[in-house]
Each structure stands twice: as structure tokens, then as C-alpha cells.
N, C-alpha and C positions, 0 to 999 in steps of 0.2 A: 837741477841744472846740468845740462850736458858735459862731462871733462874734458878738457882742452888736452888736445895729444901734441906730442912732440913734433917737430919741423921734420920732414922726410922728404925726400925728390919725388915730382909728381910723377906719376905713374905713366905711361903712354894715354893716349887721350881714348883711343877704343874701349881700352878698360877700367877707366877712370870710373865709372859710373857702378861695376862691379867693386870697385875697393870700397866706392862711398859705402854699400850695402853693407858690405862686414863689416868695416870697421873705419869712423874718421880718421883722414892723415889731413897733415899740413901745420900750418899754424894757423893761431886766431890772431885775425885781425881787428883792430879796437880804436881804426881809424872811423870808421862808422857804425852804425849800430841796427840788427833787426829787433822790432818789438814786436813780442805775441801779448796782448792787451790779454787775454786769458788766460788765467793760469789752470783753471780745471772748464769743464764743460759736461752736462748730463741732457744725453737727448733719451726720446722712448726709441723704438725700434721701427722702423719706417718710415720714423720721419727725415727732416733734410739738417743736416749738422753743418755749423757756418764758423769756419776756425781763422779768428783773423791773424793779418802780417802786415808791417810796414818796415819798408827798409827806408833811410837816409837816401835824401836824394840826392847828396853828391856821390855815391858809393860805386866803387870802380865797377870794367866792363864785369858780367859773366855770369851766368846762370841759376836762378832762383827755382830750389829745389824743395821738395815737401816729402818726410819720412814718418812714418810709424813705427816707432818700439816698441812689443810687446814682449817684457821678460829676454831673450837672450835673442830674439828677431827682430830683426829692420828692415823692414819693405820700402820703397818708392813710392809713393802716394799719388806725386804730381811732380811732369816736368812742365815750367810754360815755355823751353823752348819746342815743346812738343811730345808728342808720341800719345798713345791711346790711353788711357783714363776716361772709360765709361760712366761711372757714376758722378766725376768729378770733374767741374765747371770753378773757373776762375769768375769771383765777385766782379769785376771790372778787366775789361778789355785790356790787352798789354797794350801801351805806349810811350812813345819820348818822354826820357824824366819819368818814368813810373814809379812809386812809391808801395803803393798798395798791390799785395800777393794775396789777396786771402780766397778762401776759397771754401768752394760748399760740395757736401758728399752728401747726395743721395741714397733713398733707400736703406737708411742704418741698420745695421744685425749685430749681433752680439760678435761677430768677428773684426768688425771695426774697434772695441775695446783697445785703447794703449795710450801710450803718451806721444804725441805729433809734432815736430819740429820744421818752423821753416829754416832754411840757410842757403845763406848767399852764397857763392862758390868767385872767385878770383882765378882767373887761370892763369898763369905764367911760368914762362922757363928759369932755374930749374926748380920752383918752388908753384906749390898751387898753398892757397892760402882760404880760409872761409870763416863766415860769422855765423854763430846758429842764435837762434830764437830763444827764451829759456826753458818753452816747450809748455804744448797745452794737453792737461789729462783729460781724456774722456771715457768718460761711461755709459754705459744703454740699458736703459731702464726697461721693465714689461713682463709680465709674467710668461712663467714658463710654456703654460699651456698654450700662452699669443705667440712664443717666439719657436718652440722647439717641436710643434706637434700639426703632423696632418689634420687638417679641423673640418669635419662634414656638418653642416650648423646644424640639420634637422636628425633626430632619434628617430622620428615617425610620421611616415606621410601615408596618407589615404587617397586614392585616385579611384575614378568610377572607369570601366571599360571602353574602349575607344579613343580616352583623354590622352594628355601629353604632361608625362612627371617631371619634375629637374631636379636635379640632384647634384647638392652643390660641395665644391670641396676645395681646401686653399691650401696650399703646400710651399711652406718655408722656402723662401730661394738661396737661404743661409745653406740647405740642404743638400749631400753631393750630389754631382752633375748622375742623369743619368733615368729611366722614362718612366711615367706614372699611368699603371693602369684600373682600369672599373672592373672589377668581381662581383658578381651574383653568390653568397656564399662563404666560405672559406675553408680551409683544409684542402686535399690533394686533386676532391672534387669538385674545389669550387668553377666557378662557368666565367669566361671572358667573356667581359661587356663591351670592352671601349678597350682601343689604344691608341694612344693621341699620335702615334708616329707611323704605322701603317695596320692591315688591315680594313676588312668589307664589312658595316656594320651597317644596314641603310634602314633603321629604325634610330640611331645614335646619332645627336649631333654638339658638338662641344661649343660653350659658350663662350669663352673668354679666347686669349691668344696664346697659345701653348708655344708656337715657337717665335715669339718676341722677346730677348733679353731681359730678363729679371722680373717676367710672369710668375703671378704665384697660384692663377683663375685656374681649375681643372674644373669648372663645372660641368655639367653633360644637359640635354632633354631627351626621351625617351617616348617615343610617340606609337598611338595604336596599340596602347595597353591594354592586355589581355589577361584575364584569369591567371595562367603561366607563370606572369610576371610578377606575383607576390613574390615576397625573401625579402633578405638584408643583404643592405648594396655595399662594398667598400672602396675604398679611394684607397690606391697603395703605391707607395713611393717605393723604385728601388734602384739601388745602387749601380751605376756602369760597370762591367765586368766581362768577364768570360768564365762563364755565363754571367746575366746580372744577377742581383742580388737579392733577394727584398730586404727594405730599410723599415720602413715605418706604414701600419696602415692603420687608415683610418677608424674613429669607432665603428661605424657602420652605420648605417637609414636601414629600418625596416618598414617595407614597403607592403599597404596593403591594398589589395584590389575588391571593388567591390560591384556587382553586378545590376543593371536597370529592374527591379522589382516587377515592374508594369510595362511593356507593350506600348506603345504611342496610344493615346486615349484609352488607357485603364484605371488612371487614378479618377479620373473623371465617373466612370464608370461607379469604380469601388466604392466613390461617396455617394453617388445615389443609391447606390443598395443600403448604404448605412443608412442612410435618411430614413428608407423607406423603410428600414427594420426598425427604426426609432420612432417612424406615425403608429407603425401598427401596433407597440407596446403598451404607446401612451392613449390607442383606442380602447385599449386589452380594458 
């Protein structure tokens, strides 16, 4: 349960929003009431997390707000009288007499971990006053390797000469900001393959959407495979910087190539020679 803090004069209204961050002031008011119907919650990691609220519908004017504590931090989660909150969508449309806050977040990662609070906010001079939730814990379930690791699904792929390979790779969006590129290789000589943010590659073409908000698709195809092109491919995340950084790369694909045996009409060919070495044995 959230501790109720002491009565203090409300802060100017610009900065209002930065106190709630650090630290609740005002009083608690217990003329109405918010209920968070959950007291814990466990989603997996990518999936969509639905944390409900309802406030008293006679409850004065002012602004219904959603916070995350984790340990000694308190973020903003959701305002509905606005502002940007991308992953997070209000369950029901605001209206006259509203009751129902609750609300769903998208795309869960292990950095959504904490405990969530809604709370009503009261604004008045010279007192601001607010009711909170008792707050709902959540967790994000999934293994390490699903949540924290550049993942290339394939170890080994075999392509014939001329074909077109993919090579696929899905990179945590839990992960810092900052751009993933394809190596041929590894160590100081490894060869750039792909870089999803500029360069000339025109045998390369990426499959997913690399600069769409909370993409995690880096896959590629690689077309007009040639002998050359055996190795091991890697996917490598790294860090924004001066210079960047590398963070994390993937196992690798080793990739092999394999050459046409036969000429257009020489398997054809090959078996009647065999035929004909197998009449004349069984003439012997």
C-alpha cells in the first residue's frame, strides 16, 4: 500500500507533474475511492498487459494518472489527459461520468517489471489533494534466451548457386537504442553485409521494418549466390555512441554453397550411361 504523506501547498501547476515523479505530496482524500481489482499480475514478454482502475463516480474534477515504481524509481506510465504514451492505450474511451481508467501496455519486456498505481489527482488552491490505487505488482515471465539475446534461428543453411538465401535475425527492442548490422565473419576482418540505416548493398534486401517503432525483424535475403558466399553470417546489435559500440551479436548461420553437378541435360545423360553399363554386365 502506497504511504499517505503529509498536507503540503501545491506546487505551481508546470511542475506539478515533476513532484508527483519524486515524491507524492498533498493529502489523501477518502471522500471517494480508486480500486485496482488486481493486486499482482504475470504476463510473458511480448505480450499485452491489462491493468485495471475504477474510480467513484461521484469523485471531484482532475486528472487520472498511472505511475510505475520500481525500487527507488517512479516513472509516468499514462496521462488521459494526454501526452505521448506509445505502447499504452486506455481500455475505454474517456467520457462524462467516467469510472473506468484501465489500461493496456503493449509489447512487455522485462523493463516493465514493478508495481503500477493509478491515482486520481484533485487540484486546488492552496492544497492539491489525491487518492491512489493500492497498486498492482507485475511480473514478465520468459526465458532468458526469448528475452535478452540476438536470436538467428537457423545454425546451417545450404543454398545451390544462383538461389536467393534469408537469413533471419530478431533483436530484443528491450535492447539500447542504436543500429544492427550483417557480417560475413567475425574478428577485425570480418566483411559488412547489410546496414539497415545506410549504405550500397544491391544483392541485400531486408525483410521486416527496421525503422518502425518497436521492430525487433532484422532479417535480410541475399540473392545470386555464388561460391564466394559460403561463411558464417552474423546479426550484431550495437550500442549508439561516439563511435558505436557493439552490444550483442548473434550465434551465427553458417552458410553453405553448393555447385550444379550437371549442365542442363546431363543427368539425363549420366543415367543412360549407367543403364547401359548395367545391360552390358548382366549380358557378361
Amino acid at each position: 500500500m502506497m504511504p499517505v504523506p503529509a498536507s503540503r501547498s501545491c506546487p505551481p501547476l508546470p511542475s506539478l507533474l515533476l513532484t508527483l515523479l519524486l515524491k507524492f505530496t498533498g493529502t489523501s482524500d477518502q471522500e471517494f475511492q480508486v480500486t485496482q481489482p488486481e493486486s499482482s499480475v504475470s504476463v510473458r514478454a511480448g505480450e499485452i498487459l491489462t491493468l485495471g482502475c475504477n474510480v467513484s463516480a461521484r469523485s471531484p474534477a482532475g486528472p487520472v494518472l498511472w505511475f510505475r515504481e520500481n525500487g527507488q524509481e517512479r516513472k509516468l506510465i499514462y496521462n488521459f489527459n494526454g501526452g505521448k504514451f506509445p505502447r499504452v492505450t486506455q481500455v475505454e474511451n474517456t467520457e462524462f461520468n467516467q469510472t473506468d481508467y484501465s489500461i493496456r501496455i503493449s509489447n512487455v519486456s522485462p523493463k516493465d517489471v514493478g508495481t503500477y498505481y493509478c491515482v486520481k489527482l484533485t487540484i486546488a488552491h492552496p492544497d492539491m489533494s489525491y487518492v491512489s490505487g493500492s497498486g498492482t505488482v507485475v511480473s514478465v515471465n520468459g526465458t532468458t534466451h526469448e528475452i535478452f539475446q540476438v536470436q538467428q534461428a537457423e545454425m546451417t543453411q545450404t543454398v545451390s548457386v544462383g538461389e536467393t538465401i534469408t537469413l533471419s535475425c530478431s533483436v530484443p527492442d528491450s535492447f539500447p537504442k542504436g543500429p544492427v548490422l550483417w557480417f560475413k565473419g567475425n574478428g577485425p576482418n570480418r566483411e559488412l553485409i547489410y546496414n539497415f540505416k545506410e549504405g550500397f548493398f544491391p544483392r541485400v534486401k531486408e525483410i521486416g521494418h527496421p525503422t518502425k517503432v518497436g521492430n525487433t525483424d532484422f532479417s535480410i535475403h541475399i540473392s545470386e549466390i555464388s561460391l564466394a558466399d559460403a561463411g558464417t553470417y552474423y546479426c550484431v546489435k550495437f550500442k549508439e555512441g561516439k563511435p558505436n559500440m557493439e552490444f550483442q551479436s548473434g550465434p551465427g548461420t553458417k552458410v553453405f554453397v553448393t555447385s550444379n553437378k550437371f549442365a542442363p541435360g546431363a543427368p539425363e545423360k549420366h543415367l543412360m550411361t549407367m543403364r547401359g553399363t548395367k545391360l552390358r554386365k548382366n549380358l557378361l
